[in-house]
C-alpha distance (Angstrom), angle and dihedral (degrees) to the residues before:
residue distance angle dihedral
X1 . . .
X2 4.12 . .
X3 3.76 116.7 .
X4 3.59 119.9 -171.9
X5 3.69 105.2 -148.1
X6 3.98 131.7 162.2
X7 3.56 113.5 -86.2
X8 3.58 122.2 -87.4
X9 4.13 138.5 -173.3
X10 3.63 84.5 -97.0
X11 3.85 98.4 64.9
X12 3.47 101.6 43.3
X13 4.47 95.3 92.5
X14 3.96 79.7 48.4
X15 3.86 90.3 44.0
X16 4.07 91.9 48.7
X17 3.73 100.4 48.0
X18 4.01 82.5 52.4
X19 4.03 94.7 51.7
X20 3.73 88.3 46.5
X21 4.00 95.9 53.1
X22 4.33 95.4 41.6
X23 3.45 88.6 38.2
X24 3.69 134.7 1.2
X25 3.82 96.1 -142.4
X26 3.56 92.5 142.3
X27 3.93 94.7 -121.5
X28 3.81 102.9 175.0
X29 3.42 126.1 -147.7
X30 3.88 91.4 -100.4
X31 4.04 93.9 54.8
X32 4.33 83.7 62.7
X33 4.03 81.9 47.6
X34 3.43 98.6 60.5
X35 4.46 96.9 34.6
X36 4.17 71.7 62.7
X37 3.71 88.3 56.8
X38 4.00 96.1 34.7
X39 4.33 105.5 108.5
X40 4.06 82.5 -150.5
X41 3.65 91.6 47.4
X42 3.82 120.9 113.1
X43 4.04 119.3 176.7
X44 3.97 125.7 -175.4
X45 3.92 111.1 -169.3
X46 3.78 117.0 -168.8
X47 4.26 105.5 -148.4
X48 3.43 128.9 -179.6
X49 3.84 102.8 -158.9
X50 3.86 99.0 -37.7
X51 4.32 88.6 -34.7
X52 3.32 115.0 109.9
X53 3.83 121.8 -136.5
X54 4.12 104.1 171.1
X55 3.70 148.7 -28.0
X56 3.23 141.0 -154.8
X57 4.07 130.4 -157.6
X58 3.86 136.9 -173.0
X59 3.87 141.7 167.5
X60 3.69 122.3 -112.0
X61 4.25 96.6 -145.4
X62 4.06 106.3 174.4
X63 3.55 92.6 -43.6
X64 3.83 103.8 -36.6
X65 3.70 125.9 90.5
X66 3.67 132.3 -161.5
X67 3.52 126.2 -157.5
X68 4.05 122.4 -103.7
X69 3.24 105.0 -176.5
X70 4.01 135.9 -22.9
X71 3.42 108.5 -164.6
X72 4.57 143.2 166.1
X73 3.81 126.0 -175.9
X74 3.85 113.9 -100.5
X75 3.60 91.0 -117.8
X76 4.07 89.7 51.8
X77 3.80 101.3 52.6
X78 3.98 127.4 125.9
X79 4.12 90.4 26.5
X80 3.59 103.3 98.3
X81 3.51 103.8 -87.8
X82 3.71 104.7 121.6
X83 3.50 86.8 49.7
X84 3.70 103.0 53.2
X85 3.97 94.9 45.8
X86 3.99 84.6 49.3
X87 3.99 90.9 49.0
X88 4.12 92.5 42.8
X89 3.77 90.0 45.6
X90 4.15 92.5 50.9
X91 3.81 84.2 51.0
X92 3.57 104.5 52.9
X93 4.16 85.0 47.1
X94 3.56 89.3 56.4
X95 3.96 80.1 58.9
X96 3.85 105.4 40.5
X97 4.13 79.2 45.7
X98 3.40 92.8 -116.7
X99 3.86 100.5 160.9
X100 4.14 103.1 -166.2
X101 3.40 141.9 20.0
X102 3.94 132.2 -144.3
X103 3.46 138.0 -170.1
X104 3.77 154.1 140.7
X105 3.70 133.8 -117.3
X106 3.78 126.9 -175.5
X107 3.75 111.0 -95.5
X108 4.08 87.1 -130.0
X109 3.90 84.3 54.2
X110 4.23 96.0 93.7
X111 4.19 85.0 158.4
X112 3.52 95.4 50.2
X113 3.83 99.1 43.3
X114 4.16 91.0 45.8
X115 3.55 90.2 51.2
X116 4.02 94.0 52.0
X117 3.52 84.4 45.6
X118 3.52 92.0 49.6
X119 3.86 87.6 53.9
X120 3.28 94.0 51.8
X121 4.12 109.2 -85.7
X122 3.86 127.1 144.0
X123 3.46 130.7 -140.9
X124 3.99 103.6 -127.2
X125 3.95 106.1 150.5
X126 3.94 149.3 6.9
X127 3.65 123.3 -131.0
X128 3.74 108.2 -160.2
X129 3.64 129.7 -144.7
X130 3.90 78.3 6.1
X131 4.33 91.3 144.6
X132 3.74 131.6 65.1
X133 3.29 90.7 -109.8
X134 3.73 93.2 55.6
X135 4.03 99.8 -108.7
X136 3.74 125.4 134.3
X137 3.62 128.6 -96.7
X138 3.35 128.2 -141.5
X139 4.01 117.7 -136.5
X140 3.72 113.1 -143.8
X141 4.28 129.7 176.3
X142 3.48 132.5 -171.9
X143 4.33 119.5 -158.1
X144 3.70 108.3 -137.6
């Protein structure tokens, strides 16, 4: 049965073998330690017993947020995941009063940017060159 429960010290291996696979950023294990230790920090982990399938992370900043990272295991994709960590995460901003959301998604990442929509994100800007490997970004913001 998935949970999705805020992160914990116990998640984080799960956690980095997950943010190496979506994205090779080279998070270490230490740059999870500190997000636990970050006052602005807020981390949604999606387990499955003590498995972990995805996560999701954003900064609280005055009553806006912006999106770290949303991401689901390889092996975990296309089940509902994404969703449920975006749908948990809108509900604890409703509590921390956190009153809109921003992130950016790839422009190659059609998936990703139908499921914000899905959830309720707009399209309202382009940040080019915005990726390491030069390609655009697409800016997108949810009102909560």
């Amino acid at each position: 049965m998935i949970e999705f429960v805020p992160m914990k010290e116990e998640h984080i291996e799960g956690l980095v073998k997950i943010e190496e696979q979506c994205f090779n950023s080279g998070y270490a294990k230490t740059t999870f330690l500190k997000e636990l230790e970050n006052k602005i920090a807020i981390y949604i982990v999606a387990v499955d017993g003590k498995t972990v399938l995805g996560y999701m992370g954003l900064w609280n900043i005055c009553g806006g947020a912006d999106i770290i990272d949303v991401a689901v295991h390889k092996d975990f994709r296309r089940q509902g995941i994404g969703e449920g960590l975006i749908s948990e995460m809108l509900k604890v901003c409703k509590k921390e009063n956190i009153f809109e959301v921003n992130l950016e998604v790839r422009v190659s990442n059609f998936a990703a940017r139908e499921l914000y929509k899905k959830m309720g994100f707009s399209e309202v800007g382009l940040r080019k060159l915005y990726y390491e490997n030069k390609e655009d970004a697409i800016l997108m913001k949810i009102k909560i």
